[in-house]
Each structure stands twice: as structure tokens, then as C-alpha cells.
ZAFIMI-869142 format. One record per atom (N, C-alpha, C): residue in one letter; atom name; y, z, x. Coordinates in nm, 3 decimals. Example, Ala and Ser with C-alpha at 12.3 -4.5 7.8 and 13.67 -1.06 7.14 Angstrom:
BEGIN
+------+------+---------+---------+---------+
| code | site |       v |       w |       u |
+------+------+---------+---------+---------+
|    A |    N |  -0.569 |   0.780 |   1.319 |
|    A |   CA |  -0.450 |   0.780 |   1.230 |
|    A |    C |  -0.330 |   0.780 |   1.320 |
|    S |    N |  -0.225 |   0.708 |   1.285 |
|    S |   CA |  -0.106 |   0.714 |   1.367 |
|    S |    C |   0.003 |   0.787 |   1.290 |
+------+------+---------+---------+---------+
REM end
This chain:
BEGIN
+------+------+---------+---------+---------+
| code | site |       v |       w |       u |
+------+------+---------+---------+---------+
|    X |    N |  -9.612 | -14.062 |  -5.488 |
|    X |   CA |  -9.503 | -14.154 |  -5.464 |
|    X |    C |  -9.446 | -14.125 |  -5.326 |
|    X |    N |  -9.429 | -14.239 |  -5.240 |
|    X |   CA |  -9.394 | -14.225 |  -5.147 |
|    X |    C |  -9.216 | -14.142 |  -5.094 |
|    X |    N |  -9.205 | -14.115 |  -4.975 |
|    X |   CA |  -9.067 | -14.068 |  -4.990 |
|    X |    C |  -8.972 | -14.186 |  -5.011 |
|    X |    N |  -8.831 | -14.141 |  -5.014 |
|    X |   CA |  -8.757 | -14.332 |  -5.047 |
|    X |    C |  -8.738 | -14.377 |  -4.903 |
|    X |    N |  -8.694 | -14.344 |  -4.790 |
|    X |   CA |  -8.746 | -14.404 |  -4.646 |
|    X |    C |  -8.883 | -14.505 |  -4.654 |
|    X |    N |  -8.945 | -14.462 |  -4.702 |
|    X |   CA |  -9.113 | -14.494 |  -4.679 |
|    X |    C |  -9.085 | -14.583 |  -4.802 |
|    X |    N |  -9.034 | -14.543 |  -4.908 |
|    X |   CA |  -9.073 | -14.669 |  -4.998 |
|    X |    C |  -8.960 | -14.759 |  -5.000 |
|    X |    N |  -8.821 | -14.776 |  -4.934 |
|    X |   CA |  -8.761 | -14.899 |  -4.892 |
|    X |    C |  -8.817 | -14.937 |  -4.758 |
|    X |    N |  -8.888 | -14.878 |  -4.653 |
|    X |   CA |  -8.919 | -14.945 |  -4.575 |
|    X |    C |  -9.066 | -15.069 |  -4.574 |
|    X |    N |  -9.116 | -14.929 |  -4.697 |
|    X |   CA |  -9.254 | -15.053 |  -4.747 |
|    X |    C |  -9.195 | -15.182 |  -4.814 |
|    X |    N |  -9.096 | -15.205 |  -4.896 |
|    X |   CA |  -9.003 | -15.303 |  -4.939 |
|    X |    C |  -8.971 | -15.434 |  -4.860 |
|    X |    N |  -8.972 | -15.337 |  -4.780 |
|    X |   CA |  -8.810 | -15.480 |  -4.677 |
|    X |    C |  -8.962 | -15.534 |  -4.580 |
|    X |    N |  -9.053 | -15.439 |  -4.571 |
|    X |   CA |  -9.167 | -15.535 |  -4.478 |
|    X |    C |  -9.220 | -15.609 |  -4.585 |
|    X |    N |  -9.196 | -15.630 |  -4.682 |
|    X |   CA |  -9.324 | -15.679 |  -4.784 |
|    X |    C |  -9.214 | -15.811 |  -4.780 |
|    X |    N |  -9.103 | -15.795 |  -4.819 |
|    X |   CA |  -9.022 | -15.919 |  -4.834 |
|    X |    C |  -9.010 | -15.963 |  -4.678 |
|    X |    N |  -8.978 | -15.925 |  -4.596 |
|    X |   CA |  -8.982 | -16.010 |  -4.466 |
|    X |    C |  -9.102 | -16.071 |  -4.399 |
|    X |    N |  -9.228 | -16.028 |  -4.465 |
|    X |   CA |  -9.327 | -16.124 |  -4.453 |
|    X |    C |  -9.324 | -16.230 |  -4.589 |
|    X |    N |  -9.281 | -16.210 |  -4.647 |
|    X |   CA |  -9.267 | -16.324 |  -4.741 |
|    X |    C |  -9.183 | -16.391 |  -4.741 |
|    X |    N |  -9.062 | -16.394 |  -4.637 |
|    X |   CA |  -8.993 | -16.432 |  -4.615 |
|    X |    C |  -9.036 | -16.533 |  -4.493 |
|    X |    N |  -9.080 | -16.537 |  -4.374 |
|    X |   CA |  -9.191 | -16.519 |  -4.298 |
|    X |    C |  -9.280 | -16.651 |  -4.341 |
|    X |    N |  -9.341 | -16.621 |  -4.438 |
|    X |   CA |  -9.447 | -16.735 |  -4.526 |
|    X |    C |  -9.343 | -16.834 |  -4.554 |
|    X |    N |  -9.249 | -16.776 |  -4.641 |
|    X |   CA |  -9.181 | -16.927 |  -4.682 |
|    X |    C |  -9.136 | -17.005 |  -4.638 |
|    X |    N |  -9.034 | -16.958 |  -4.479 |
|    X |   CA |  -9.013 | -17.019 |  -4.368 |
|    X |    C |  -9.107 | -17.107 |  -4.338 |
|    X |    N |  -9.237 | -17.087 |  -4.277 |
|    X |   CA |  -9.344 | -17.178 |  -4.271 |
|    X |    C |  -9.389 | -17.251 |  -4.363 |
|    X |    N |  -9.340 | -17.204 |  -4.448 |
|    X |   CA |  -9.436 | -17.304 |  -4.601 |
|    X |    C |  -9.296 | -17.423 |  -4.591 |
|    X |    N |  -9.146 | -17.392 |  -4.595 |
|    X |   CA |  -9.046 | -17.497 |  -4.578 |
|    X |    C |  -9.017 | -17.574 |  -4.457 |
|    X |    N |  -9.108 | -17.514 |  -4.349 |
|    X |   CA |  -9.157 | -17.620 |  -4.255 |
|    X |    C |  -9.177 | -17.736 |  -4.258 |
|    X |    N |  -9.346 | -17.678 |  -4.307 |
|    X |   CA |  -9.496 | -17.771 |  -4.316 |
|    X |    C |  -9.441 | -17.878 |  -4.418 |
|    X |    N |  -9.339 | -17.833 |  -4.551 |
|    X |   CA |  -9.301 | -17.909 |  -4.662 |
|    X |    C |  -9.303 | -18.024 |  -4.576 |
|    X |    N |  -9.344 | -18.163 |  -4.629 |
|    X |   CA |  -9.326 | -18.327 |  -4.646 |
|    X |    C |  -9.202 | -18.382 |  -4.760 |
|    X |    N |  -9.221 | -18.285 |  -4.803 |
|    X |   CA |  -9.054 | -18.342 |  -4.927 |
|    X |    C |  -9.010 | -18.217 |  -5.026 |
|    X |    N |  -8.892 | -18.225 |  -5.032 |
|    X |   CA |  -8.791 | -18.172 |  -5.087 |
|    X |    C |  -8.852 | -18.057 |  -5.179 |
|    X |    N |  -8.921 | -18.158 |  -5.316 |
|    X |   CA |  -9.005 | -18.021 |  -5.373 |
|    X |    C |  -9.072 | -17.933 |  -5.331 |
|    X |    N |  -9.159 | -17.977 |  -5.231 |
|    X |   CA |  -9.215 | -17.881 |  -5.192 |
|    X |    C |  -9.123 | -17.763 |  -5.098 |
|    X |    N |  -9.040 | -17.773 |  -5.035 |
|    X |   CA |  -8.954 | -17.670 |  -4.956 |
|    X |    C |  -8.937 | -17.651 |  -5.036 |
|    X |    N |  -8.880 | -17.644 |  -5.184 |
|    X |   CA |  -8.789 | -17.641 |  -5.306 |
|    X |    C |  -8.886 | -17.481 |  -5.369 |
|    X |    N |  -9.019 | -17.518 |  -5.388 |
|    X |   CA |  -9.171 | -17.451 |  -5.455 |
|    X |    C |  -9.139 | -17.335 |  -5.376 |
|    X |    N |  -9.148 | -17.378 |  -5.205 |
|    X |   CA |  -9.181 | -17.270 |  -5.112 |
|    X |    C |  -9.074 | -17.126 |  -5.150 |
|    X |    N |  -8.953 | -17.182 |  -5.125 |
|    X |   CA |  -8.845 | -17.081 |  -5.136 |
|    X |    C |  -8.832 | -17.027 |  -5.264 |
|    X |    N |  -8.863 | -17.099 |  -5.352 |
|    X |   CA |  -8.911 | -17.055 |  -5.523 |
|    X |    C |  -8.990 | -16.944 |  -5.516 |
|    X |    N |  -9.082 | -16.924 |  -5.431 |
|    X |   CA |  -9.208 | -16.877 |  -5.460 |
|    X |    C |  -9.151 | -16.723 |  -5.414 |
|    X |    N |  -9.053 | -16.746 |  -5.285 |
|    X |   CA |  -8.997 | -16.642 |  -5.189 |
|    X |    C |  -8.895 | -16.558 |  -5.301 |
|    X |    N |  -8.835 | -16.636 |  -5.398 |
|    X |   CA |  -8.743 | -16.568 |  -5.465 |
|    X |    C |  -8.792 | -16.506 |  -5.595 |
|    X |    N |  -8.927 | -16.524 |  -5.587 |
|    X |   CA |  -9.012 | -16.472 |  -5.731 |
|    X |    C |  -9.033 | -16.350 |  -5.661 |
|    X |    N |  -9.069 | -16.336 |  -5.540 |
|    X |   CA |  -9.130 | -16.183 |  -5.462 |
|    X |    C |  -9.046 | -16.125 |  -5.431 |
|    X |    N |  -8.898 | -16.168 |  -5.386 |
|    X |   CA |  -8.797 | -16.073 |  -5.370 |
|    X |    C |  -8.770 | -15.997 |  -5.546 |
|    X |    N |  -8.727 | -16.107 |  -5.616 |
|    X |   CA |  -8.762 | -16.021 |  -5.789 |
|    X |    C |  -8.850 | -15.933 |  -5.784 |
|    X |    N |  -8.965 | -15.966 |  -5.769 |
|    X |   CA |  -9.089 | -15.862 |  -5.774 |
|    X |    C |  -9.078 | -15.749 |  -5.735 |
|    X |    N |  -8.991 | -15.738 |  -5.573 |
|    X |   CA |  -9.022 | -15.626 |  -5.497 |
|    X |    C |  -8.939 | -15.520 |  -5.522 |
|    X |    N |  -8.799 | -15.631 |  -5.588 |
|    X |   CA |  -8.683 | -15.515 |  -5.608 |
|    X |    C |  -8.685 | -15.434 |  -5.711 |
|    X |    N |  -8.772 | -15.553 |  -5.813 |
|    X |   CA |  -8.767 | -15.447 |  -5.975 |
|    X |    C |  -8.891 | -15.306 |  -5.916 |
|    X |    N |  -8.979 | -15.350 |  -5.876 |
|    X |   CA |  -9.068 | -15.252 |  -5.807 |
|    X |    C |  -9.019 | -15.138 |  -5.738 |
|    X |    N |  -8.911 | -15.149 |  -5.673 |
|    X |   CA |  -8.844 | -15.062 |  -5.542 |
|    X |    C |  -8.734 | -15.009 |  -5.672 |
|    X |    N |  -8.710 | -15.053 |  -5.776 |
|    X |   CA |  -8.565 | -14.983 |  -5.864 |
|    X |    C |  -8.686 | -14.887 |  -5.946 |
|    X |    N |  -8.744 | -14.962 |  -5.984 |
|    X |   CA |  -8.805 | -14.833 |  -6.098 |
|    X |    C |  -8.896 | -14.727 |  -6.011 |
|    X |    N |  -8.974 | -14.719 |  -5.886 |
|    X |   CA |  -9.010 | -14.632 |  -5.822 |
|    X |    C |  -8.919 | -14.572 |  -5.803 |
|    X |    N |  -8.770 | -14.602 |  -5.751 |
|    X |   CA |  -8.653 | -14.507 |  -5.710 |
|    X |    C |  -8.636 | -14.406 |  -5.860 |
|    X |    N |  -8.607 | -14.503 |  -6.035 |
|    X |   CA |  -8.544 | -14.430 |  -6.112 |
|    X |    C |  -8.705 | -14.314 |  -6.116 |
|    X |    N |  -8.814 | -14.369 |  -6.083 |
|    X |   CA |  -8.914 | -14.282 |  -6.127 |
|    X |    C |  -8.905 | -14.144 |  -6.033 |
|    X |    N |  -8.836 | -14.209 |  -5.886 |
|    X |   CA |  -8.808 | -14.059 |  -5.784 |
|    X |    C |  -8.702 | -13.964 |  -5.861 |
|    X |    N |  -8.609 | -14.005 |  -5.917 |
|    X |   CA |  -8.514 | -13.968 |  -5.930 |
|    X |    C |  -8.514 | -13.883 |  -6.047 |
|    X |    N |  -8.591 | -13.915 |  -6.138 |
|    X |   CA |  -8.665 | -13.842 |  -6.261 |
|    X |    C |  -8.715 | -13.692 |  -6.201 |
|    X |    N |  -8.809 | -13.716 |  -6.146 |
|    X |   CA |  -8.887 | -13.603 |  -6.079 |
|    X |    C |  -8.784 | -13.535 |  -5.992 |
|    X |    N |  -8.707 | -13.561 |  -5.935 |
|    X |   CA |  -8.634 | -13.483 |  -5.835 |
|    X |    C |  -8.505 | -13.413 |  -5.948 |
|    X |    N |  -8.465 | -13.462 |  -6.046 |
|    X |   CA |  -8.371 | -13.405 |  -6.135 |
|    X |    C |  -8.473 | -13.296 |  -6.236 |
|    X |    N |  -8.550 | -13.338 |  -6.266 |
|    X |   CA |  -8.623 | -13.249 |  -6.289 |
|    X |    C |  -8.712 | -13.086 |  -6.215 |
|    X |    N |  -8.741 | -13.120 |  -6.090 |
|    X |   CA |  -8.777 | -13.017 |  -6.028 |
|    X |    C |  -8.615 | -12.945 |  -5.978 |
|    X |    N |  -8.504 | -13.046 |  -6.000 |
|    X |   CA |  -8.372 | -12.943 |  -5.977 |
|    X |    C |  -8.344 | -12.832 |  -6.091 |
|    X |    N |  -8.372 | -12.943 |  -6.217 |
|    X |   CA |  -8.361 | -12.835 |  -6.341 |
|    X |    C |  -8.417 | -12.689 |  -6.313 |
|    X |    N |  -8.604 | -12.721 |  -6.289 |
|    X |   CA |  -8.651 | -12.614 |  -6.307 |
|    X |    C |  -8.638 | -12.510 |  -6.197 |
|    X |    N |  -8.562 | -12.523 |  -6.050 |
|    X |   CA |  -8.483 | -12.504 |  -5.989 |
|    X |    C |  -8.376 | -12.372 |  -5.983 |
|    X |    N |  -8.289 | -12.447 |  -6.061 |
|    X |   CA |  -8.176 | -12.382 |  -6.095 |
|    X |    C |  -8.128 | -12.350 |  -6.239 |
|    X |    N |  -8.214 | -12.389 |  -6.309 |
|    X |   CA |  -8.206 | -12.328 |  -6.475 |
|    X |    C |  -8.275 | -12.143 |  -6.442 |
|    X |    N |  -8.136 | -12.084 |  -6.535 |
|    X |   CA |  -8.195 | -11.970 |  -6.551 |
|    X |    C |  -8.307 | -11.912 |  -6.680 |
|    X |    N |  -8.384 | -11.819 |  -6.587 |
|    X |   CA |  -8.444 | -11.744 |  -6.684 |
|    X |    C |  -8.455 | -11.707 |  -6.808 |
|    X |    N |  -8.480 | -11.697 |  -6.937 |
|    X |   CA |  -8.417 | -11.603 |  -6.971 |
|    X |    C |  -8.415 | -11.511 |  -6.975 |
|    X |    N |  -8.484 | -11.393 |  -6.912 |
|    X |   CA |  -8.456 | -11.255 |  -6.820 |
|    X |    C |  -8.352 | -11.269 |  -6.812 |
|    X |    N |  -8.286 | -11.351 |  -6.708 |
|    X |   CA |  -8.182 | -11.302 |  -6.605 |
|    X |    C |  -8.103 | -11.366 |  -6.691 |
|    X |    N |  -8.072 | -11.409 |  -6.769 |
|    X |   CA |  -7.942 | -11.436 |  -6.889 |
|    X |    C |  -7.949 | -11.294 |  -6.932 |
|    X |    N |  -8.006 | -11.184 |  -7.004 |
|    X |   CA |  -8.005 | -11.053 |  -7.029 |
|    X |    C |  -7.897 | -10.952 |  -6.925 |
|    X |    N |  -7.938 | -11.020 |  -6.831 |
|    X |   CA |  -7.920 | -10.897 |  -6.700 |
|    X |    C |  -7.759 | -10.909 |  -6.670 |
|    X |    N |  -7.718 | -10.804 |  -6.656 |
|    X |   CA |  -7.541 | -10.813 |  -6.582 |
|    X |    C |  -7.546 | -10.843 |  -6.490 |
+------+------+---------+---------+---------+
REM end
């Protein structure tokens, strides 16, 4: 898994080229629906990217609370020890 720098920056390029496309796709549109489809299509991939970018984060965040546990949880040795 990428670091979270690297994986919001992979994010925001994935949506700004799709952002990018739709612009051109609401161009080229000849009528209403179709600009209508285009930007539709743009707001299905921003959904996509964010649920993608939230659960990679809760999945960082798992692992990083976890390697804190094992971290800073004591022993139990050193619970014995004065």
C-alpha cells in the first residue's frame, strides 16, 4: 500500500483526468443529455475514487494502529520487572 501522499496524490490525478475527459465529452455534447451522461459519468468516478481513497486510508490506518500497538504494548517480562 502506497504511502497516503502517494495515495491522495494517485487520487486527485485519476479524478483530474476524468475530470479532463468530461470537460471534453461536455464539449463535443450536441444536446443537453448528452453533457448531462458526460458529467454523470465524471461523478460516478469521483464516487469511485473517493470510496477507494477512504477505505485504502481506513486500511492504512488499521496497520499503522496496529504496528503502534505492537510498538508500545508491554511485554510481559517487563510487566514482572520494577
Amino acid at each position: 500500500m502506497a504511502h497516503c501522499p502517494l495515495r491522495n496524490m494517485h487520487s486527485f490525478a485519476t479524478l483530474s483526468s476524468a475530470r479532463d475527459t468530461s470537460l471534453k465529452e461536455i464539449g463535443e455534447s450536441l444536446t443537453f443529455n448528452e453533457a448531462f451522461e458526460a458529467n454523470m459519468t465524471y461523478e460516478e468516478a469521483v464516487h469511485d475514487e473517493v470510496k477507494k481513497l477512504k477505505d485504502e486510508n481506513d486500511n492504512a490506518r488499521t496497520e499503522l494502529v496496529a504496528q503502534l500497538e505492537q510498538i508500545y504494548s508491554l511485554d510481559s517480562k517487563d510487566e514482572d520487572k520494577p
